[in-house]
Structure formats: C-alpha cells, structure tokens
N, C-alpha and C positions, 0 to 999 in steps of 0.2 A: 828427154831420154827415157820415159816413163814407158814402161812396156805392158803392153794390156794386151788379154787373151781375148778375155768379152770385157763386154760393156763393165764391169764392175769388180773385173778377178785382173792382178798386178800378177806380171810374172817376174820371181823373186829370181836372182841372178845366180849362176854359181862359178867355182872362184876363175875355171879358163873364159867365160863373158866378160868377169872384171881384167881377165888378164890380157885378154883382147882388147877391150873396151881403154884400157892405160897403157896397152904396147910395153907391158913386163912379162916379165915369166912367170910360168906359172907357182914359182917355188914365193917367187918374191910378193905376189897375190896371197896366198895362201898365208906367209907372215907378216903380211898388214894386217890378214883379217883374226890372226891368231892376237897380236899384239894388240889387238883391237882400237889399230889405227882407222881402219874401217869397220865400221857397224853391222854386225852379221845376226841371222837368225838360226838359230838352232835347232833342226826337225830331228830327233834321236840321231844317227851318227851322221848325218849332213849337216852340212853350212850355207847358208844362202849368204842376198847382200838383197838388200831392198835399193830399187833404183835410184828412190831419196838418197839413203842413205850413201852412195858410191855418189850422185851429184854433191853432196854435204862435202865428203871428201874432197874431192875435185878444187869447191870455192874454198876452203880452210888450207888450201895448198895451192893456192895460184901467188907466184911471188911479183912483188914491186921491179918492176923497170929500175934499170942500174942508168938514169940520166945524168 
C-alpha cells in the first residue's frame, strides 16, 4: 500500500485517502487520527498518516474468526 512519488519520496496520506482507503467517514478518520488510534504527522496545521502507519493500523485491528 506504500505510495511513492519518485523513486525515494513516500507520499504521506491525508485524512479523506485514509477515509477512503477504510470506507468511513471522514469525520470518523479524522478522530482516530486525533485520538491517535492512527499515527499521524504533523506539518503546522495539516495532518498526514504515513502509509506504514495506516497498514500498522489495519494489522492491530484485524479480528479472530468467531469458529
């Protein structure tokens, strides 16, 4: 899921990519990343999400099979 511009530059997500990217809203994006369920960057008043960061998320919330 790692998103590359060039060869060596990541492009950092902002919160409607994660809100797209997990099919919520973008209200509900915005306070995971405030709650800092998901790991975000802080450029003065932006918010990013590094692509790690939103996969990290993902596998620490993937639940067990109810067998």
């Amino acid at each position: 899921m790692i998103n590359r511009i060039a060869d060596n530059q990541l492009r950092l997500l902002r919160a409607d990519d994660v809100a797209e990217i997990l099919n919520i809203s973008l209200a509900l994006a915005y306070r995971l990343m405030q709650l800092g369920e998901i790991r975000c960057v802080r450029i003065g008043t932006a918010v990013r999400v590094r692509p790690e960061d939103l996969d990290a998320y993902i596998q620490d919330n993937l639940s067990e099979p109810d067998y």
